[in-house]
C-alpha positions in Angstrom: 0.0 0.0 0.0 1.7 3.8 -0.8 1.1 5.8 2.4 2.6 8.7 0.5 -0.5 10.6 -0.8 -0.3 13.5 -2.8 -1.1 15.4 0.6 1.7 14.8 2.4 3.9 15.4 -0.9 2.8 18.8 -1.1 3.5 19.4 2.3 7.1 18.5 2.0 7.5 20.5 -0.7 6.0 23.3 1.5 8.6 22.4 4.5 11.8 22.4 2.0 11.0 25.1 0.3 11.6 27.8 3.7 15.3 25.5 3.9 16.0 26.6 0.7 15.0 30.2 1.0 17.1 30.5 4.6 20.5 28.8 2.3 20.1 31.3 -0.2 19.0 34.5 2.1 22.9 33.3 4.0 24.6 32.6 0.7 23.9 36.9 -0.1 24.6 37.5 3.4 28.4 35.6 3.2 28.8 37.8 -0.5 27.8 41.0 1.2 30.1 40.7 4.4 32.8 39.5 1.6 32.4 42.5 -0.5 32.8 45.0 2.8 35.7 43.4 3.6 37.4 43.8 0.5 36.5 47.4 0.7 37.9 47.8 4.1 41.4 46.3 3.2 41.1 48.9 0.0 40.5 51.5 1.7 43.1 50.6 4.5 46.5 50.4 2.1 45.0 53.5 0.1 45.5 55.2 3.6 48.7 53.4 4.5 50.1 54.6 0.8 49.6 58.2 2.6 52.6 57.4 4.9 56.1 59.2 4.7 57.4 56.0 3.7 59.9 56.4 1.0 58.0 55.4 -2.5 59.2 56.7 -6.0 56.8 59.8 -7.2 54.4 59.6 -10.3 55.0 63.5 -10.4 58.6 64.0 -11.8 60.1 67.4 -9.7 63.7 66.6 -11.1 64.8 69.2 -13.2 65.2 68.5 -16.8 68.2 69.2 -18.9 70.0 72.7 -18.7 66.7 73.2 -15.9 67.6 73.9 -12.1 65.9 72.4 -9.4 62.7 74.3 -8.1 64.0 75.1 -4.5 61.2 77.5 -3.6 58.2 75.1 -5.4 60.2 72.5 -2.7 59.9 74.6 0.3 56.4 76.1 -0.7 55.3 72.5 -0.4 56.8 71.9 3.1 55.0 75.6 4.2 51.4 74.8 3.3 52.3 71.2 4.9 53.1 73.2 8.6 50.9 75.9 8.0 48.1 72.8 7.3 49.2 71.1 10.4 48.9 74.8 12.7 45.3 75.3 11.8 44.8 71.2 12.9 46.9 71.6 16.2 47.4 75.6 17.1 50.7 75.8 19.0 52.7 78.1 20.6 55.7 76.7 19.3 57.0 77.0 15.6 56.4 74.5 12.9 59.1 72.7 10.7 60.0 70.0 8.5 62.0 68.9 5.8 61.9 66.6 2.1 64.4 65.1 -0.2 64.4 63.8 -3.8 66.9 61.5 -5.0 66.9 61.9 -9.3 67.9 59.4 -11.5 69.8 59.0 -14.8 67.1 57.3 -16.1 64.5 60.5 -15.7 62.8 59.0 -12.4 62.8 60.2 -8.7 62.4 58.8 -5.2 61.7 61.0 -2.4 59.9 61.4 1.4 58.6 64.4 3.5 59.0 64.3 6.8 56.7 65.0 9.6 55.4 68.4 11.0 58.2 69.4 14.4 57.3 71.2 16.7 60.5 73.9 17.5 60.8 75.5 20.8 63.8 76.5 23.6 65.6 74.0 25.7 64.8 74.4 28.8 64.9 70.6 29.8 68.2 68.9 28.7 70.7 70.8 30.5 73.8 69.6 28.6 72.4 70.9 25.1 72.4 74.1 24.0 68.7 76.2 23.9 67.9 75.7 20.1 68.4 72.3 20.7 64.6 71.6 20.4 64.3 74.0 17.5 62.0 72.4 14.6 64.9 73.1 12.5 67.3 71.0 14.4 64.9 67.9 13.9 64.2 68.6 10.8 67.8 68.4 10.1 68.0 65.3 12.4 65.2 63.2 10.4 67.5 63.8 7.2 70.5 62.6 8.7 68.8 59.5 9.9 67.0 58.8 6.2 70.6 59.1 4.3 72.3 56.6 6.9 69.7 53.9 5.8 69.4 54.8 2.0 69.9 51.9 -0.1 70.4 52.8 -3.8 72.6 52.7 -6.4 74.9 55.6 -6.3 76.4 55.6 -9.9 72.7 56.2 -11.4 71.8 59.5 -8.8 72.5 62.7 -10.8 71.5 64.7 -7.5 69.6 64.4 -4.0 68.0 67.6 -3.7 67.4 68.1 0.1 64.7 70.8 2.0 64.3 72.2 5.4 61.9 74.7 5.7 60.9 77.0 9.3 57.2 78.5 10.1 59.3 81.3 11.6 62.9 83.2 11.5 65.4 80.7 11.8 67.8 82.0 15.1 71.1 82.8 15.0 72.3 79.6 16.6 70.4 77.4 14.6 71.9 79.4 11.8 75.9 78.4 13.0 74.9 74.9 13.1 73.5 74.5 9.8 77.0 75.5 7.9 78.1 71.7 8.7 75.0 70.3 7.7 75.0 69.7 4.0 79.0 68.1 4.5 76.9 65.6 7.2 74.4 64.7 4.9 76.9 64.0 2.4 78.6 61.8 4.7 75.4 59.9 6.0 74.8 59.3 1.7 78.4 58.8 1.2 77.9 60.7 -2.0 79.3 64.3 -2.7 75.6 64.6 -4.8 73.7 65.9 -1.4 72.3 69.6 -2.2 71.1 71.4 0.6 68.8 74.8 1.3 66.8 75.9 3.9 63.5 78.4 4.0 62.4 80.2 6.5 58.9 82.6 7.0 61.5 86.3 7.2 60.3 88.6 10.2 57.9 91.0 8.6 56.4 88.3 6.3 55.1 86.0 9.2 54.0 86.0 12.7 54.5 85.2 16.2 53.1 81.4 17.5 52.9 83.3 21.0 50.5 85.5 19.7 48.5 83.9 17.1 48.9 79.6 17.9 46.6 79.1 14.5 48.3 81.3 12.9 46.6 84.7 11.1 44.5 83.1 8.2 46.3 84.9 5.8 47.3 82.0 3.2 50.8 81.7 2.7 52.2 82.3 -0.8 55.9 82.2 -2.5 56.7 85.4 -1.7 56.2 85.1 1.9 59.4 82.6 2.3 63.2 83.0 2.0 65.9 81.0 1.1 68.4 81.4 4.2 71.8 82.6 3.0 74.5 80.2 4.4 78.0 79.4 3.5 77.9 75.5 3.7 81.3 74.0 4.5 82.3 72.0 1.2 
């Protein structure tokens, strides 16, 4: 005898049908939650490509034959970086920071920026002198510790073009320092090819942190920084 009438058939169906909905409603689910994490991970080396890690540029700022090198272009970049970073975090202290570009034979350039210091007196490491905290100083310091570790191929570099730029006036003492500077960076390359200049905001042109820790809201501009004139030692 067939107990299976066409009843109970139809209510199977009508029980296996829900199964199949509730596999298919967690198969989209499983995509979805795929697909957002694939996004996230974009999204999340997109950002780490942001870093100052060294990486060769898709903008070429070498000069071309019989060009120079765009020193003030260099340091303009550098000022809109601190002046961005005063209007983020106002300070009473000064803002500074520095780049370099290695350029190739071949046309093509590798380069990093450093980050935004924060320059102000020494009042806390008694056996260093007062600008020892200056911006400039780390500035200068970041450079020296990116030439000790570069790794490239010195009989293809034409030049490494190096910045340091200061939100304000660059002191006196800072000033006597820096004439050794470009002869250490050479060293820490171990390549005579290391081209230095600094820029500074000139009084008159800027401001005063302790007065205005955002700054004025003026925008800087080109003709608001200097190239500061010193005799590097050779």
């Amino acid at each position: 005898m067939d107990f299976d009438s066409p009843d109970i058939d139809a209510r199977r169906e009508d029980v296996s049908r829900p199964d199949t909905a509730r596999k298919g409603a967690r198969v989209w689910l499983i995509l979805i939650l795929v697909g957002f994490l694939l996004l996230a991970l974009v999204v999340a080396l997109s950002n780490a490509g942001v870093s100052t890690v060294t990486q060769t540029t898709t903008e070429n700022q070498c000069p071309q034959a019989g060009q120079g090198f765009d020193e003030r272009q260099a340091a303009f970049t550098l000022a809109q970086k601190a002046e961005e970073q005063r209007v983020a975090t106002p300070t009473t202290a000064n803002y500074g920071l520095s780049s370099y570009i290695v350029c190739y034979q071949n046309g093509t350039e590798q380069g990093d920026q450093s980050p935004v210091f924060k320059g102000y007196d020494n009042y806390t490491y008694t056996d260093h002198p007062r600008n020892y905290t200056h911006s400039e100083q780390s500035a200068y310091g970041w450079l020296q510790l990116q030439f000790s570790r570069l790794s490239i191929d010195l009989n293809q570099v034409t030049t490494i073009y190096t910045v340091i730029f200061t939100q304000t006036a660059m002191c006196s003492s800072c000033k006597k320092d820096a004439v050794s500077w470009q002869r250490t960076l050479r060293q820490k390359a171990n390549t005579d090819k290391v081209s230095l200049s600094i820029w500074e905001i000139p009084f008159g042109q800027g401001f005063d942190p302790a007065t205005y820790p955002i700054g004025t809201g003026i925008p800087i501009t080109q003709d608001m920084i200097e190239k500061v004139r010193i005799q590097f030692l050779p």
